[in-house]
N, C-alpha and C positions, 0 to 999 in steps of 0.2 A: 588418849594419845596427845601428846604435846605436841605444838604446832609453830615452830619460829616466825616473828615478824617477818623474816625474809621470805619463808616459804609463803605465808599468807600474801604478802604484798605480789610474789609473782604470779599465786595464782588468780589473785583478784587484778593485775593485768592480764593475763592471758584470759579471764572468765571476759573481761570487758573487748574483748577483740572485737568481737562481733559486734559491736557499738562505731568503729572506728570505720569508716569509709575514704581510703585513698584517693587520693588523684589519679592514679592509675587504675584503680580498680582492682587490685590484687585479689581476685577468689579465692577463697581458700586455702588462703595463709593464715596466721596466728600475727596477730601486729600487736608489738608489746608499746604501749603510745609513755611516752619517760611520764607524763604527766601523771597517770597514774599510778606511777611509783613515788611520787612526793615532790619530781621537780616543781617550783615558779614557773620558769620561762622569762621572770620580771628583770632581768639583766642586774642584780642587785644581790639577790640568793644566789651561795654557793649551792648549785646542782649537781656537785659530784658524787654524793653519797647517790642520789635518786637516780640518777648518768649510770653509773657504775652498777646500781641494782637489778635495774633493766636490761643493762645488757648480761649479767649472770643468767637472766633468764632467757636470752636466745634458743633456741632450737635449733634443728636444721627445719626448711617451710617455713622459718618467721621473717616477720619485721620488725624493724626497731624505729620507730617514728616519734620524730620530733615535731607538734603541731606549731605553729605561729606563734614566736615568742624571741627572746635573747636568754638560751640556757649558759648561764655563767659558772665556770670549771676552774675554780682559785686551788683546787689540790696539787702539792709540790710533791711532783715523781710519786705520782700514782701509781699502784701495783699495775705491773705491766708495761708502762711507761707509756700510757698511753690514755688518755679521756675513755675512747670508745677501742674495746679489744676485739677482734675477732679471731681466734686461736682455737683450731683443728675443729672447724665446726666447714659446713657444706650450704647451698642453695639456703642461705639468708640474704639477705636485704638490708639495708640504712636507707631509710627518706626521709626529706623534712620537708615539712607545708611550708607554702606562701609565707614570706616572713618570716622562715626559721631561722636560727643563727644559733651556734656551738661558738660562744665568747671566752676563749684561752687565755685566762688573766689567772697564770700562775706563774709571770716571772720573778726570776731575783731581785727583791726590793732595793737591792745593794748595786749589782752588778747588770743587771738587765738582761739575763743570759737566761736560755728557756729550761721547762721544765719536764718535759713530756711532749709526747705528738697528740697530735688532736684523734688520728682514727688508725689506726696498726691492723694487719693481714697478716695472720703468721702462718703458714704452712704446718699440717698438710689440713688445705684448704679448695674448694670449686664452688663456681657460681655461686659466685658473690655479687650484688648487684650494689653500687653505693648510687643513690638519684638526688638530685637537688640538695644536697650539701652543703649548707653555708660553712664556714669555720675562720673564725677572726680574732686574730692575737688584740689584746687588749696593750699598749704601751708600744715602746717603742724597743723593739729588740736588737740585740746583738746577734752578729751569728754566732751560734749556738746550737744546743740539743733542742730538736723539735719540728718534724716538719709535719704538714697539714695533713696527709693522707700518705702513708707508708703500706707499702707491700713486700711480705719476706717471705719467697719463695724457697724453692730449688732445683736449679737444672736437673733433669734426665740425664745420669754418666753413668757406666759403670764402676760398680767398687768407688762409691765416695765417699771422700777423706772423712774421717771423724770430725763431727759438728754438721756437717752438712746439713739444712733444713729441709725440712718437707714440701714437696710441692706444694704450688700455690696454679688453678687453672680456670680459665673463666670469668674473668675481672670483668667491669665495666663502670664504666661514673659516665654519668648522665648530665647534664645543667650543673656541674656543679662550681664553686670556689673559693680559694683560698687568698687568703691577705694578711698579710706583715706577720709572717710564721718567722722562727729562727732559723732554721735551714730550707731546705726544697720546699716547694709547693705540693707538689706529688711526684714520688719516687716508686719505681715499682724495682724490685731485683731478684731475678730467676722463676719468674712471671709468663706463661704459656696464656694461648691466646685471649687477649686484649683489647676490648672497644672504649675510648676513649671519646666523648662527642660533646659538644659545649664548655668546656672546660675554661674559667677563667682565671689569670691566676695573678696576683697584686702584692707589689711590696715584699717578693722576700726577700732573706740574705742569702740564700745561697741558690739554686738552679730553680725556674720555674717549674718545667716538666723533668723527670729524670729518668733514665733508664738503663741497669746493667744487668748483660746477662738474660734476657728476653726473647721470646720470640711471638710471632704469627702475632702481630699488633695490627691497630685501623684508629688513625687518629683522625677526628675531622673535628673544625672549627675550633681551633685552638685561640687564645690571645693570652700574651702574658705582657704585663706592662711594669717598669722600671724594678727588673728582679737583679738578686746579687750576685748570680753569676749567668750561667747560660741561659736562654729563654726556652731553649729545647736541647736535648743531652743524650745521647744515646753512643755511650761510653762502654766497653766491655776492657777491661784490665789484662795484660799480661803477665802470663809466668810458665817454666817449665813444665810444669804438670797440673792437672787441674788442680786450684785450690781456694780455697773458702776465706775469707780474712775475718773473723769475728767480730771485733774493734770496730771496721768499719761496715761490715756486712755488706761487702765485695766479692763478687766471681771474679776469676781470672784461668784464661786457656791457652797455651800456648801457642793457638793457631786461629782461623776462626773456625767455628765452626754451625749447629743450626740454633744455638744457643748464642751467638756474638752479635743480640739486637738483630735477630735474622726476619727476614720476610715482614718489611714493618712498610705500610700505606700510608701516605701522612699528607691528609691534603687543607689546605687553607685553614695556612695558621700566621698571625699577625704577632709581631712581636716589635714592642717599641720601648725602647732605652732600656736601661741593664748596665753593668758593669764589665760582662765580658762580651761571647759572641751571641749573637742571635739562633744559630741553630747548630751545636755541633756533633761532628761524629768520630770517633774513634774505636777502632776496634770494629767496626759495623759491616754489616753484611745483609745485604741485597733489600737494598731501601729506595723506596719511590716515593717519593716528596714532589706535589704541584700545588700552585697554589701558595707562593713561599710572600711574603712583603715583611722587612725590616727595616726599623728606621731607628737613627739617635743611637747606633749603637755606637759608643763613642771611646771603650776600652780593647775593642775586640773587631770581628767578622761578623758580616751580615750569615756569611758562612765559614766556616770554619772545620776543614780535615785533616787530621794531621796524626801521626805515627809518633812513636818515642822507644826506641831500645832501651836494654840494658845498658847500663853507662850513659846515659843521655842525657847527665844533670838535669832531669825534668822531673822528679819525684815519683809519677806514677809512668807505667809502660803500657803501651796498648801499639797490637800491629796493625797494620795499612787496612783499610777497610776498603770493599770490592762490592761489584756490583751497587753501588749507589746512582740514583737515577735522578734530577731536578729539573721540572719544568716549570717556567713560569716564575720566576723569580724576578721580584724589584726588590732592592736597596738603596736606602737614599740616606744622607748626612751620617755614614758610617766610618768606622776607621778602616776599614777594609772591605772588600766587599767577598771576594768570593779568595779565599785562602786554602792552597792546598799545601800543607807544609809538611815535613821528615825529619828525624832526629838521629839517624843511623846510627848504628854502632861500629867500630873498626872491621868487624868482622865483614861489613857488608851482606848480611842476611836480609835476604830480599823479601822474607815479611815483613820488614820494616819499610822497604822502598818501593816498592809494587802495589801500588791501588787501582782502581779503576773505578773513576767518576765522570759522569757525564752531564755536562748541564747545557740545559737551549732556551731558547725565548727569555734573555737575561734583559733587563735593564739594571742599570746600576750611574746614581745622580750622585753627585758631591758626595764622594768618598775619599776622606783626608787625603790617604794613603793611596795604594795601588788599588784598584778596582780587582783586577785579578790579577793574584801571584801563585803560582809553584813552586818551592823552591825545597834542597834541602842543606840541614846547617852546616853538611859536612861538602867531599866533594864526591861523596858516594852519589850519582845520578837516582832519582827518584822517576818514576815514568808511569803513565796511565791517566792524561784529564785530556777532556774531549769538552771545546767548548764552540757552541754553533748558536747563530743567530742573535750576537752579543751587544747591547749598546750601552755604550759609555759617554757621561757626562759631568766633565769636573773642573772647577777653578783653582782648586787649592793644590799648595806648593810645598806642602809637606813633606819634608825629605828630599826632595828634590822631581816627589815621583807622583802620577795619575792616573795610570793607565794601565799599561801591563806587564809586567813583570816576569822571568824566568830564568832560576837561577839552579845548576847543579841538577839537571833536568831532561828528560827523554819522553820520545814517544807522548807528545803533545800534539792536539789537534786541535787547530784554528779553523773554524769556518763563518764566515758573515761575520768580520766583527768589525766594528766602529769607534773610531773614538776620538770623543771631541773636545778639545783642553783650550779656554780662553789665554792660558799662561804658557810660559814657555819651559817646560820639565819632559823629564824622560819618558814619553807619554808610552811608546814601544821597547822597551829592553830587554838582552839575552847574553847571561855570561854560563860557561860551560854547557852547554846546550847540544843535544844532535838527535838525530831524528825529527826534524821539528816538520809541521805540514800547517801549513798557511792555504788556505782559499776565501779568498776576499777581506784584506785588511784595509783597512780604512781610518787615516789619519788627520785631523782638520784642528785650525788656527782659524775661528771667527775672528 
C-alpha cells in the first residue's frame, strides 16, 4: 500500500496528539499541533505549506494549535483565501500558546493591497471555538482584501435565493487579536448565536468588529484602537426581498427581522480613534449595549444610528433600527457624540423613519460637533429617541454647534439633561420638530 507524504504527516500529527497538553486542558480531542506538520514558528519560514497541511487534517473533535512561536504565511491567495480554512466541518477548535502569532506577510510588493484573510468560517458549520489567536499583518497595508478572522454563514429563511451559504452556529473567540489587517478585524455575517470575550483589535483599514445579518450574540470586553472605519458595526442591508450579494457577502431583508443583528448584549467595550464612528448601528434590532467609552473619534459618532432608503444618495440601504438600548455611555474629543440620523425616501416609508433608541447615564466631554443630534435630511419627521440622564460638556465652536440638536424630528424625549458650553453657540436647537417632551434641561455659561 502506498502511503503519501500528506497522509503520513497528518497522521503522525494526529498520532503525536496525545503528547500535546493545552492550556485549557481539552480531554479528549485530537489537537493536530502545526509544528508537527513542518511549521518553524521562527518568523522568517514561510509556514504555509505546513499551515495549510494541518489544517486538511482537522476533523470534527479536533484542534488546531499553534505552540509559542511567529508562524509566518507569505502565500499570495491561497486556496480558499484564506491562511487557516474552516469549511463544512463542526465542534473544532483553533488555539495558540503564549506567544503565538499567525504573521500575514503576503501582501502586494507593488501595491500594498492584501492577499487572503488570516482564519475564514464558511457554513455549514457549529461550534467552532477560535481561543488565543494572535494574527498580525506584516507591512503596511491598504484597504483591501483580507480581514483577520471572517465568518460566512446563512440566515434561517425560507426558499433561499440561489448562492445562499450554509449556516454557520456557535462561534466564539476568546483572548483573541488582530492588527493592521486590510479590511475588518473580525466580521461575522449570517452567524447564530455568538460569544465574543477579550477581543482586541489594532490598526485596521476597515471596521474593527463587524456584523451583518446575525443574531443571539454576547459581546464582552471588547477594545479596538485607531481602526479604519467603525470600531463596532452591526449593519444588516436593505432590499425588497431577501437577498445574498456574492461580491460583497452581504444579507439584506426588507424589514427587520430575528436575523437584522437581532438579540445582541454588548457590554464594556472601549474604543479609541478610528476614522469613522465608534459604535454603529443600522438595520439592528433589539440591542443592549452598557458599558460604552469612546474617545478621538474624530471622523464620525461616539455613536452613530442611522437609516438610508432607496434613493438616498447613500450607496448602501438599511432600515431604522428598534429596540436598541445604551447605558452607560462616555464620549470625549469626538465629532459627534450620540447621532441619530434618517435618509428618507420621497415615499415616506416609515421603515426608514421610525426607530426606537433609548440611551441614559450619558456623559459626553468635548465633542466638536453637536453632542446629541436627531435629525433627518429630508423634511420627512424621523421619531423614536429617548434620552435621560444626559451630561454635556464642550468648548468648541464647530459649526456654530455643542449641544443639541434636532432637526425634521418627532417623538423625542428629554429627561435630566445638562449642558454646559464655555462659548457662546447653539448649545439647545429645534427646527421642524413636534411632539417633543423635555423634563429637566439644563443650560449653563461658566
Amino acid at each position: 500500500m502506498r502511503i503519501s507524504r500528506r497522509t503520513l504527516l497528518a497522521g503522525a500529527g494526529a498520532a503525536a496528539a496525545a503528547a500535546v497538553v493545552l492550556p485549557g486542558g481539552q480531554q479528549g480531542r485530537a489537537v493536530l499541533d502545526v509544528r508537527r506538520f513542518g511549521a518553524r514558528g521562527d518568523g522568517v519560514t514561510d509556514d504555509a505549506r505546513a499551515i495549510q497541511t494541518a489544517v486538511a487534517a482537522l476533523r470534527p473533535h479536533s484542534t488546531l494549535y499553534f505552540p509559542t512561536g511567529s508562524y509566518r504565511f507569505a502565500r499570495h491567495r491561497p486556496a480558499g483565501d484564506a491562511a487557516v480554512v474552516i469549511a463544512g466541518l463542526s465542534d473544532v477548535a483553533v488555539e495558540f500558546g503564549p506567544g503565538a502569532e499567525l504573521l500575514m506577510d503576503n501582501l502586494d510588493s507593488t501595491s500594498g493591497t492584501g492577499a487572503g484573510h488570516g482564519l475564514l468560517v464558511h457554513g455549514p458549520a457549529s461550534r467552532i471555538a477560535l481561543r488565543n489567536i494572535r494574527i498580525r499583518w506584516a507591512g503596511n497595508a491598504r484597504r483591501s482584501f483580507g480581514d483577520g478572522i471572517r465568518v460566512l454563514g446563512g440566515p434561517t429563511v425560507a426558499a433561499p435565493p440561489r448562492g445562499w451559504p450554509g449556516p454557520v452556529t456557535g462561534v466564539t473567540l476568546t483572548d483573541c487579536v488582530v492588527q493592521g489587517c486590510p479590511q475588518a478585524g473580525v466580521i461575522m455575517m449570517g452567524v447564530s448565536d455568538i460569544a465574543v470575550s477579550g477581543l482586541r483589535v489594532t490598526g485596521t483599514r476597515a471596521d474593527g468588529l463587524h456584523f451583518n445579518a446575525c443574531r443571539r450574540a454576547r459581546i464582552q470586553d471588547y477594545r479596538a484602537v485607531d481602526t479604519g472605519d467603525d470600531g463596532l458595526a452591526l449593519v444588516t442591508y436593505f432590499s425588497p426581498d431577501p437577498a445574498f450579494d456574492a461580491d460583497s457577502a452581504t444579507f439584506s431583508f426588507p424589514a427587520l427581522t430575528d436575523w437584522s443583528n437581532t438579540d445582541f448584549t454588548v457590554a464594556d467595550v472601549r474604543v479609541t480613534g478610528g476614522k469613522a464612528n465608534g459604535v454603529r448601528m443600522a438595520g439592528a434590532h433589539r440591542v443592549a449595549v452598557t458599558g460604552l467609552a469612546v474617545d478621538g473619534v474624530r471622523s464620525g459618532a461616539a455613536v452613530m444610528v442611522d437609516s438610508a432608503a432607496p434613493g438616498a444618495d447613500a450607496g448602501w440601504n438599511y432600515v431604522a433600527s428598534r429596540g436598541v438600548r445604551l447605558d452607560d455611555v462616555a464620549a470625549s474629543h469626538c465629532d459627534m457624540g450620540i447621532h441619530l440620523l434618517a435618509r428618507p425616501g420621497e415615499s415616506g416609508d416609515r421603515r426608514f423613519t421610525d426607530f426606537d433608541v433609548a440611551v441614559s447615564d450619558v456623559t459626553l466631554d468635548e465633542c466638536d460637533n453637536w453632542s446629541v443630534r436627531a435629525e433627518s435630511l429630508t423634511d420627512r419627521q424621523i421619531r423614536g429617541l429617548q434620552v435621560a440622564n444626559c451630561r454635556i460638556s464642550s468648548s468648541s465652536t464647530t459649526g456654530g454647534n455643542g449641544g443639541l440638536g434636532i432637526g425634521s424630528a418627532r417623538d423625542i424625549s428629554l429627561a435630566d439633561v445638562s449642558i454646559r458650553h464655555t462659548k457662546s453657540v447653539r448649545a439647545f436647537d429645534t427646527v421642524n420638530t413636534g411632539g417633543l417632551k423635555v423634563d429637566r434641561l439644563s443650560v449653563n455659561q461658566p
